[in-house]
N, C-alpha and C positions, 0 to 999 in steps of 0.2 A: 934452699930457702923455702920454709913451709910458706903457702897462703895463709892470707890472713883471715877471718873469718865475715868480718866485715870490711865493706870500701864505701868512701864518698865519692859521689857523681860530682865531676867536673860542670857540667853543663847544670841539672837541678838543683845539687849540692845536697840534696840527702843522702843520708847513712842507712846503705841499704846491704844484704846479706850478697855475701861474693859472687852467689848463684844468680843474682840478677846482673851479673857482668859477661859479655862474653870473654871470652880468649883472645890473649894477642901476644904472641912469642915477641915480637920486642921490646914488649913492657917490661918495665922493671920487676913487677909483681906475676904477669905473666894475663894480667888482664886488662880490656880498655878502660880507657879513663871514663866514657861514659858510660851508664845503665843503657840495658839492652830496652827499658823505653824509653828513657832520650832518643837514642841512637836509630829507635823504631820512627819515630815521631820528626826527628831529624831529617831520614831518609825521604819519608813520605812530603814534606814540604818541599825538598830538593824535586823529586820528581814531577810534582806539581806544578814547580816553578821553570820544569825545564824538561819536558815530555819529551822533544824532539830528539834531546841528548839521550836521556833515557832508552828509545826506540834504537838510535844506533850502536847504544853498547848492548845494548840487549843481541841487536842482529853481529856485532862483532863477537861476541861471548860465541852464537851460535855459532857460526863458521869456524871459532876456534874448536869447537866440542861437536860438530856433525856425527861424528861416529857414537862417540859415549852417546850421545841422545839417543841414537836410532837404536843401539845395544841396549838400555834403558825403556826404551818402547814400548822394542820387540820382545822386549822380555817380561815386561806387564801386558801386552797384549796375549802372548802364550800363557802366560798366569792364567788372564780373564779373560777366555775368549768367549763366553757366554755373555756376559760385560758387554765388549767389546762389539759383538755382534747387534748385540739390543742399539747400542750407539749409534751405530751405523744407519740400523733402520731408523732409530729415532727421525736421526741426520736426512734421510731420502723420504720419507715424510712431510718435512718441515718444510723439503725444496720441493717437492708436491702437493704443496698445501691441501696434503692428506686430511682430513676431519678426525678429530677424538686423539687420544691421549690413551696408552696403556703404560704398564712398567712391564718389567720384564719379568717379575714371577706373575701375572694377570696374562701377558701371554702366552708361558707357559701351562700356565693352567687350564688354557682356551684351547693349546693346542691336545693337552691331554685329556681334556674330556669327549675331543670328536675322537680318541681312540686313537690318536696320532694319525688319522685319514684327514682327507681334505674335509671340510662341512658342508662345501656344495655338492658335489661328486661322488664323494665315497669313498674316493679311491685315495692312491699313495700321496701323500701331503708333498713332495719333492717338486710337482709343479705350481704350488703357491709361494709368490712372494712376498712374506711378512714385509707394511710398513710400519706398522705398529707396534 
């Protein structure tokens, strides 16, 4: 059965284009009865109305998926470990209530113009620890 090209929202009741429907395999049509902002907008007041619920399926979701998550990660962290590095010191900054603010191409750019040497010293940059 082809989809249709247009569906009405259950919930708003406008006549809106399919592509504003998600998926749902046991639909007759093959998509939900409501637009994906109803169903946005739905969500959001649920959760508002029930945080605590929210917190525990959220930590039950996690426990179910420990592994995919950490596989997921680790595998954006090897992506971006330049990213990833910047964050951190962000991170150990913030809990050192370090002074100043850089991004990570202003560090880099800091670290390349002493010549990749330290700025104090002179010497090999590997005993500085970037918090910024």
């Amino acid at each position: 059965m082809p989809a249709p090209a247009t569906k009405r929202c259950t919930l708003c009741g406008q006549e809106k284009s399919i592509e504003a429907f998600n998926r749902k395999s046991g639909a007759l049509d093959g998509f939900n009865s409501w637009c994906r902002e109803c169903n946005r907008a739905n969500l959001r007041a649920w959760t508002s109305q029930n945080p605590a619920r929210k917190i525990a399926l959220n930590a039950r979701w996690y426990r179910r998926n420990v592994e995919s998550v950490k596989i997921r990660v680790r595998g954006w962290r090897d992506a971006n470990q330049a990213l990833h590095n910047h964050h951190n010191r962000m991170r150990r900054a913030l809990k050192n209530n370090a002074p100043g603010q850089a991004t990570l191409a202003q560090v880099e750019a800091r670290i390349a113009f002493y010549g990749f040497r330290c700025a104090y010293c002179g010497g090999p940059n590997e005993h500085v620890w970037l918090l910024t």
